[in-house]
N, C-alpha and C positions, 0 to 999 in steps of 0.2 A: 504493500500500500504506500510507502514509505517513498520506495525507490521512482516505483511506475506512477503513480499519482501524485503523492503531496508535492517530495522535491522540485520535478521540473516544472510543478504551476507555481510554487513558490519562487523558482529562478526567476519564470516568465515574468510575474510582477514588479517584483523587484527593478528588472528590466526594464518594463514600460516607465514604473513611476521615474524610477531617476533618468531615464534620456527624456522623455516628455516632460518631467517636472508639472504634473498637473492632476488634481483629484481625479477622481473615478467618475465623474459627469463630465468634465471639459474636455477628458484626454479624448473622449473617442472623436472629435474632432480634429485629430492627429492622426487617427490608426483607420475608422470606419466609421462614419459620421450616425449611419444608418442604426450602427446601434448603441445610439446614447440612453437608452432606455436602462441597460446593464445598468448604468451608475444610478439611476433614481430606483432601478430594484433594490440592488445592496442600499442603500439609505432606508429603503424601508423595512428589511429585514434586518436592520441596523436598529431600529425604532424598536420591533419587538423582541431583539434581544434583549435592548433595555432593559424591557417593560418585566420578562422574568428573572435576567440574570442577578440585578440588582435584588430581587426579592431573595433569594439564597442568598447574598451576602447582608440582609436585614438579618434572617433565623440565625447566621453565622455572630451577626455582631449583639443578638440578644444571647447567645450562648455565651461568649466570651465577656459580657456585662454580668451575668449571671454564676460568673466562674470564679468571681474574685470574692468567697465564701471559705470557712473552714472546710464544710461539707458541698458538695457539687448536690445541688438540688436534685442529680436523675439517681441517684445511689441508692434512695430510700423507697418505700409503698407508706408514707405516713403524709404524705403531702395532698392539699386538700383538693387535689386533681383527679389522684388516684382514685381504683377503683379495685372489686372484689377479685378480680383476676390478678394484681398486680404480684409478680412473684420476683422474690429478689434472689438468683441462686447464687447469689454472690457473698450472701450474709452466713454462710457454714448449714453444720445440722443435715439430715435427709429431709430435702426441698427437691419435689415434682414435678418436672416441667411436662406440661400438657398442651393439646393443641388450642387449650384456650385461653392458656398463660400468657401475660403480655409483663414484658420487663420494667420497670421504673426507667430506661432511657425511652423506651418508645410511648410510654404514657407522659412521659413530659415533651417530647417532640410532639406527639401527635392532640394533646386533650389542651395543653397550658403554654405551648406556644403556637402553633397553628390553630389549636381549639377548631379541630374539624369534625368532630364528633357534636357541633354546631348547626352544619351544613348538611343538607341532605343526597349533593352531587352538583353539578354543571347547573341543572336546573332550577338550584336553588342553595346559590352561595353563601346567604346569610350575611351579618352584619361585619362590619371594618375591624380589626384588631388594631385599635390605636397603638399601642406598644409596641407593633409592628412598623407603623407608619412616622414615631417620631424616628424608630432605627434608622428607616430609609429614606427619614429627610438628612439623618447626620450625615448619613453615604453617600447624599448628593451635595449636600454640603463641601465634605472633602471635595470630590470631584471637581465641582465648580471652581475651588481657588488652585485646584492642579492646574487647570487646563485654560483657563480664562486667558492666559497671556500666550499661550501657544508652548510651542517645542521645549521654549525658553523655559517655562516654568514643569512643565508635565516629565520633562526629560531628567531633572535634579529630581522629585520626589521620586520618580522610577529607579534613581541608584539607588534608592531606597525599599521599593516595594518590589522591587526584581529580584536583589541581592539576599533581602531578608528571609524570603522563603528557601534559600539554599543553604543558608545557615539554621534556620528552624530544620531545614527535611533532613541533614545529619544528625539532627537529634531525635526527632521523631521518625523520620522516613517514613513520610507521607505520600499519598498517591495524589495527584493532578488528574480533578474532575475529569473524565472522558479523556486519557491518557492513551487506550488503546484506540480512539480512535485520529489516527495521523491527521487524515485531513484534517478537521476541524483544531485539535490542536496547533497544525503551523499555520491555517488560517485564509489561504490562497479562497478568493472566491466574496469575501468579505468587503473590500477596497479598502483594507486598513495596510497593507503590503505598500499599494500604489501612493498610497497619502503618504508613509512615513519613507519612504524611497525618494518619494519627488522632492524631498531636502537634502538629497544625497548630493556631495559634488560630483560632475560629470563622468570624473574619471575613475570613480570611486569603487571599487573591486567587489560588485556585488556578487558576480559567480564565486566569490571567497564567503560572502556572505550568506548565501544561500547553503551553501553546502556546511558550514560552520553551524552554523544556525537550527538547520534542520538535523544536525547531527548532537548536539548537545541538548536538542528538545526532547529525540528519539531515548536519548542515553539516562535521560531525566525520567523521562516516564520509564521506562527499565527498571532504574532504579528505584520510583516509587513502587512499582508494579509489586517487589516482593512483601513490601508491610502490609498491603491491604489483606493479604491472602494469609499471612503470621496469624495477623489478628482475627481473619476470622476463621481461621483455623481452631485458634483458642475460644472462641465466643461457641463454632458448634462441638469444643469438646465439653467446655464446660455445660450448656445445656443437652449433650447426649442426642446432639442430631447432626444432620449431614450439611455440606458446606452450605450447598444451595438452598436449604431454606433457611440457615441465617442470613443469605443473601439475595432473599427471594423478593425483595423490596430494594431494588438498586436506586444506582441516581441520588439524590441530596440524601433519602430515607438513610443511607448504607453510611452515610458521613454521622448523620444527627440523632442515628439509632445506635446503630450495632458498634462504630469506631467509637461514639463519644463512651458507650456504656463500660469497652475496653479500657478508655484511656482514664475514667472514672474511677475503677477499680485496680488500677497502678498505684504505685509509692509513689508518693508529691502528685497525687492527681491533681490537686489541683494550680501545680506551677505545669503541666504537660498540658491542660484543658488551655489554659489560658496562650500559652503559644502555638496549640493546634490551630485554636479558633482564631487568633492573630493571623497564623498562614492562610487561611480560606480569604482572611479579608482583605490580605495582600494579594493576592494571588489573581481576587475577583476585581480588586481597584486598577490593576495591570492591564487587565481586558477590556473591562469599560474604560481606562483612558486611552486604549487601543480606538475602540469602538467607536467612540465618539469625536474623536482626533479624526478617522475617517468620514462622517459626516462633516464636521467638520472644515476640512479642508477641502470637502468637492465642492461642497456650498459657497465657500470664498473665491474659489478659484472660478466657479461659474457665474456668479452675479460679483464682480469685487467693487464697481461704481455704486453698490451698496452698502455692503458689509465691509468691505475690505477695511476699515478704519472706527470699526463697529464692533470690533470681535468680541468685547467683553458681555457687550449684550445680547449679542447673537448667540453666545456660551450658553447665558443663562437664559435666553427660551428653548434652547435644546433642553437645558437638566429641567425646566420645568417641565416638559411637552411630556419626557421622560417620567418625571414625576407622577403625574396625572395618568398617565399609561400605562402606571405598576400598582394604581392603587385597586384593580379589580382584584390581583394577584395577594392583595392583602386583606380579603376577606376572609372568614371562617373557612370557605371552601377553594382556596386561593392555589392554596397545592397541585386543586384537580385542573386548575387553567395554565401554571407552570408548564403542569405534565404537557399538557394537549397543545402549548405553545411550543416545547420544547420538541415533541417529535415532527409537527407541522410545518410553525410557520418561517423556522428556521435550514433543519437538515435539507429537506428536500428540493427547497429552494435553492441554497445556495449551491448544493449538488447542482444544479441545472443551470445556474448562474455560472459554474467555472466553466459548464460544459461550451454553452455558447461562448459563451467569454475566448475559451480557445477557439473555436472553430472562426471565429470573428478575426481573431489576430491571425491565426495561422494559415487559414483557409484564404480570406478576403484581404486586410492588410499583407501577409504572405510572410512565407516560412525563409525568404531569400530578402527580404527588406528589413526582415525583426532582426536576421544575423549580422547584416550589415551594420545594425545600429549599435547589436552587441559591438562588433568588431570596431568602430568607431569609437567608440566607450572605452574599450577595455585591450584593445589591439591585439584580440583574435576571434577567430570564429568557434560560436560552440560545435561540437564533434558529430558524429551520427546520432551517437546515444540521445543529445537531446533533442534533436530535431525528428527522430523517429518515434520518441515518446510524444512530442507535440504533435504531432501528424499525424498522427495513428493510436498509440497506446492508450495515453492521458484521456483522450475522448472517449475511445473505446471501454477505457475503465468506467469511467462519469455514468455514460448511459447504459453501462449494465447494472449499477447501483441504482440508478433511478428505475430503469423498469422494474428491475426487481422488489423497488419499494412500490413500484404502481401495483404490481401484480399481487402482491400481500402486504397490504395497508397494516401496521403495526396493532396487535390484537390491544388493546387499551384498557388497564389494569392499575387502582393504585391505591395498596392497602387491601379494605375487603370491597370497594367499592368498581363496579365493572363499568364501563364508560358506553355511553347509548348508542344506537349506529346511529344517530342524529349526529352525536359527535363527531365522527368520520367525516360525514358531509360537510358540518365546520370547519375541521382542519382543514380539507381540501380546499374550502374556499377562504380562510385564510392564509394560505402556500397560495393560492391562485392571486389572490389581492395584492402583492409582492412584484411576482412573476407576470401580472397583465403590460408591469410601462413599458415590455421590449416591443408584444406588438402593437401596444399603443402607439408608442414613438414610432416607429418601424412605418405605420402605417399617417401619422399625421408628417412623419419627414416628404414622404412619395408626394402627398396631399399636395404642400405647398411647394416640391421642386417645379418651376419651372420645366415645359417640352415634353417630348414623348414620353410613355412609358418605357422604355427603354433607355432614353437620354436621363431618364429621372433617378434609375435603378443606379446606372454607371456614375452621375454624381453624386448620389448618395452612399455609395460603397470606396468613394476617392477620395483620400485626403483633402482636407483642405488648406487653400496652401497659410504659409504662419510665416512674418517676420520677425521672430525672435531666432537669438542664438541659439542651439542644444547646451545646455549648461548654464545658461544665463538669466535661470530664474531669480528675481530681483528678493523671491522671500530669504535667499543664502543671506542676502548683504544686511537682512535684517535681524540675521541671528548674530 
């Protein structure tokens, strides 16, 4: 997955951002005008990742407020949450774990901070956890003063939230959310590649950076890989069952159940809870100033006779819009929109976003025009390997992943509650609502070309031409 897929869409962007020097809405007026709609999908897939990812780093920063106690609140069944099943088999003595046992970590993730035992499913969320809500205004808080001034300020708090969680994972050796899955982790498909590329200087040795990058990511998740699997090795021997159904609840559940209940019943739990729950929210602050840094920056670089001189307050109706668009996910039943946002309106999408995305550069802008520009850049050309991954493999991998996700839509399960086939129909048309601006645009570019249908196609799939220099984006001289 690594090899054939993430790295060379990883190279590819990198590419485009630093010789174009331009977000993910402007550039394709550089490569292929026809599909400027890519960049307004990823902005919107951009919006709902917001809207849940920031909700996991709220339940992340309530744990870790919650952690600074003698006793770690999930340890006990005497908390006024709990309920008759609560078993602790953690307190000594012959204690029974049954299948109707529910542990003191999962009745406090599930009853006293999500409180979804509120909610009756999708179709009926229930009311707001404000506890939740001042969490995920502090997180947008942060955010906002990271990123308000740009590079300039986002790039110092990041030697800080990058670094810290390498020094936390040698003590803990933690896993990174979705570490097995490559794509998503290096992120190709997103437009946050192209945004923080296009402040690269021209000459600037990205095929070093690509491969560096995506190999220290690879090695990181590796490395996490084996704690997840320790601990819950330990969690089903102690309750006397098999891995998989201590890990039958993946995803945040496996962080905020089964690892916290682990790291609860450790020596100095509670200096371990407290730097666990620290690295989630470093980790999660990393991605949204990724995230947003990518809106961001297409936004400026596509309308700048507005914003360009605006930024601070252009910041701040992102982190509000933001704001606003995470507060469904902080309902009683906020979990179950997480989930269904989480497999929808992000994977599948942006799967289909890299797909076109290459076929656009390599197919249309062309596989002998993108090396030249390598080769200008970097003064050489890339080799077969990566020009027959972009021509052929990379794509070919993309849409057997998406069909395979068309062909068996993801069965939708979380806890004991089973997700409706209405649901399905939702997701789809939120993945569809993303994914509509390529033939929108597509189709209102043709609209307004000037001359035949034909003459219309041909300049809408040709550059247009640009007098700037390659390398002589005026944002360098502002950093």
């Amino acid at each position: 997955m690594a090899v054939f897929g993430g790295i060379p869409l990883f190279y590819m962007e990198l590419v485009l951002g630093q010789y174009h020097q331009n977000g993910c809405i402007s550039i394709w007026r550089k490569i292929c005008p026809i599909f400027k709609g890519i960049g307004y999908t990823t902005r919107i897939i951009a919006f709902y990742t917001a809207s849940y990812y920031n909700t996991i780093m709220a339940w992340a920063l309530y744990y870790l407020i919650s952690s600074f106690t003698d006793h770690l609140p999930w340890t006990s069944c005497e908390n006024s949450w709990n309920t008759g099943n609560c078993t602790n088999y953690f307190s000594g003595g012959n204690i029974t774990w049954t299948p109707d046992s529910t542990s003191p970590a999962e009745e406090f993730y599930m009853r006293h901070v999500l409180q979804i035992h509120q909610s009756k499913g999708l179709q009926d969320l229930g009311g707001i956890s404000w506890q939740l809500v001042l969490c995920i205004m502090l997180i947008f808080t942060v955010i906002y003063f990271s990123i308000w001034r740009g590079i300039k300020t986002s790039g110092k708090v990041v030697w800080v939230t990058a670094t810290c969680p390498y020094i936390i994972l040698l003590v803990l050796l933690v896993w990174v959310d979705a570490a097995s899955q490559v794509f998503f982790s290096l992120g190709p498909g997103f437009g946050v590649l192209l945004a923080f590329a296009s402040y690269n200087k021209f000459n600037n040795n990205c095929y070093q950076d690509a491969l560096v990058t995506s190999v220290v990511n690879c090695m990181t998740s590796f490395l996490s890989g084996f704690v997840i699997f320790t601990m819950l090795g330990y969690m089903a021997e102690m309750r006397k069952e098999d891995v998989s159904e201590v890990a039958k609840d993946a995803g945040p559940s496996l962080l905020f159940i089964a690892y916290a209940e682990a790291i609860a019943n450790m020596p100095a739990s509670t200096f371990f809870a407290i730097i666990f729950f620290l690295l989630l929210i470093t980790l999660g602050l990393d991605s949204t100033f990724a995230g947003l840094e990518g809106v961001i920056t297409a936004v400026l670089d596509e309308f700048p006779h507005i914003w360009s001189k605006r930024r601070e307050w252009f910041v701040l109706c992102v982190v509000i819009t933001c704001f606003f668009g995470s507060l469904v996910t902080l309902t009683f039943g906020g979990a179950y929109v997480v989930k269904l946002l989480e497999e929808y309106a992000t994977g599948p999408a942006v799967l289909t976003v890299a797909l076109i995305e290459a076929i656009a550069v390599f197919w249309f802008y062309g596989i002998t025009q993108f090396c030249s520009d390598v080769k200008e850049m970097l003064g050489f050309s890339p080799g077969w390997f990566w020009k027959t991954c972009w021509i052929a493999i990379s794509p070919l991998f993309l849409l057997f992943i998406i069909c395979s996700f068309l062909i068996s839509p993801p069965h939708l399960q979380l806890f004991t509650y089973t997700y409706p086939y209405w649901s399905v129909i939702l997701g789809y048309c939120i993945g569809t609502s993303s994914f509509i601006c390529i033939p929108t645009y597509i189709t209102y570019r043709l609209v307004i070309t000037p001359g035949t249908l034909k003459e219309r196609i041909i300049k809408s799939i040709t550059p247009e031409p640009s007098t700037e220099i390659p390398g002589g984006n005026i944002r360098l001289k502002n950093l």
